[in-house]
C-alpha positions in Angstrom: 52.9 8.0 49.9 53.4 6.6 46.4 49.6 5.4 44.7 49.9 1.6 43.9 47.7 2.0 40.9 49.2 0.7 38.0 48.0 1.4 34.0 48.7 -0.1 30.8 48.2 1.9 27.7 49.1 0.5 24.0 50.5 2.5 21.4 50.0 1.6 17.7 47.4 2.6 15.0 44.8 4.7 15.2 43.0 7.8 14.7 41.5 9.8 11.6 44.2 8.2 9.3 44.9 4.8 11.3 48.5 6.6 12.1 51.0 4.7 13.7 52.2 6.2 17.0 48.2 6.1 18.8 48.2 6.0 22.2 44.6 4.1 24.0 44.1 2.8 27.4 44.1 -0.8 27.2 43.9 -1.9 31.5 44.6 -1.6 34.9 47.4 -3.8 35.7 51.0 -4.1 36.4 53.8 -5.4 34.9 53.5 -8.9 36.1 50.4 -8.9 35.2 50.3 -7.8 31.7 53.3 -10.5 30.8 51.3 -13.7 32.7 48.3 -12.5 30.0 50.1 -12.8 27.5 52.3 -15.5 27.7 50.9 -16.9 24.5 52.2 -14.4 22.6 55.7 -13.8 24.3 58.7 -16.5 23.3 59.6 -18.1 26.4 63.3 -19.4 26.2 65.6 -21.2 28.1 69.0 -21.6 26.2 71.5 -19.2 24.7 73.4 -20.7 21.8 72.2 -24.7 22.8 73.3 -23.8 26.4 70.5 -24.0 29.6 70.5 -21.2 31.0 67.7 -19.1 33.1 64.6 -18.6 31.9 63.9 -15.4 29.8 61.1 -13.9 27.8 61.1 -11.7 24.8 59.0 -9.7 22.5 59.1 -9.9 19.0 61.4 -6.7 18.9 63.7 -8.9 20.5 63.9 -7.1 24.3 64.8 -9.4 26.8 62.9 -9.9 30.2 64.7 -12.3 32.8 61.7 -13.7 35.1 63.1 -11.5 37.8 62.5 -8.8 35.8 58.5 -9.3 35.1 58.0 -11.2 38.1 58.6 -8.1 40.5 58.3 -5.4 37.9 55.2 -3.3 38.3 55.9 -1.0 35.6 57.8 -1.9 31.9 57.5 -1.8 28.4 56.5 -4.3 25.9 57.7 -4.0 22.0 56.5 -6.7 19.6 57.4 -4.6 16.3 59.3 -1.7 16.8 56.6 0.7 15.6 52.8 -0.1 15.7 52.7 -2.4 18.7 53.7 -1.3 22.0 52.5 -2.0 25.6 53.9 0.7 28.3 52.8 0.2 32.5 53.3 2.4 34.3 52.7 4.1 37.7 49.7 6.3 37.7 51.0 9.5 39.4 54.0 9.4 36.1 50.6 9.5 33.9 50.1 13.3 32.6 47.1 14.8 31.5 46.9 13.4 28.3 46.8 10.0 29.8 44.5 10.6 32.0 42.0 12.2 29.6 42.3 8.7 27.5 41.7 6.3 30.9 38.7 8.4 31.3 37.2 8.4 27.8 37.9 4.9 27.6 35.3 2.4 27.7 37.3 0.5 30.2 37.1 3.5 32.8 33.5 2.0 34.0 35.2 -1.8 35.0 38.1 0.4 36.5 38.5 0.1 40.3 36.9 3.1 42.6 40.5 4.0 43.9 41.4 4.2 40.0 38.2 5.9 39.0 38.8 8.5 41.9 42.3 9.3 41.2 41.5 10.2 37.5 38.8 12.3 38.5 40.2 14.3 40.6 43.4 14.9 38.6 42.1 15.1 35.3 41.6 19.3 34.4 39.3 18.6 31.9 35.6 16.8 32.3 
């Protein structure tokens, strides 16, 4: 049976020499739930060329999202610049070590739920 935990990590600057490319945990959620919190920040749109048309969202890099998309997604990626701001969910059994090393050093891991917490523990090599 598949885990239903979802994680979001973000990917952008960071480390010794504030790098582009630095991967953190930033929550545990899914898809939906990473786009409804942050709707402020996503450009909702309605039209194509003056024309109604069903709703979509997009980043700033331009990716579309149709609401059916992010409304049953559980796993997807964010882009807002092409480079230094990224937002990847995914699935925690498609997490590999490195991952889980970073949900476990994070300071988020405490507020994490048990089932999360549990998972990492058990499948993360090193302590």
């Amino acid at each position: 049976m598949e885990k239903q935990i979802y994680v979001t990590f973000h990917i952008g600057r960071g480390g010794r020499f504030n790098n582009g490319g630095f991967k953190k945990f930033h929550s545990e959620q899914n898809f939906y739930q990473l786009v409804d919190s942050l709707r402020d920040k996503l450009f909702i749109q309605n039209r194509i060329n003056g024309k109604f048309c069903k709703s979509f969202i997009h980043d700033g890099n331009g990716v579309s999202l149709t609401n059916d998309d992010w409304q049953n997604g559980l796993t997807g990626t964010l882009d807002f610049d092409g480079e230094y701001d990224t937002l990847i969910t995914k699935n925690i059994i498609d997490c590999d070590e490195l991952e889980l090393q970073k949900i476990k050093d994070s300071h988020e891991f405490d507020f994490c739920t048990d089932e999360l917490q549990q998972y990492v523990n058990e499948n993360c090599v090193t302590n």
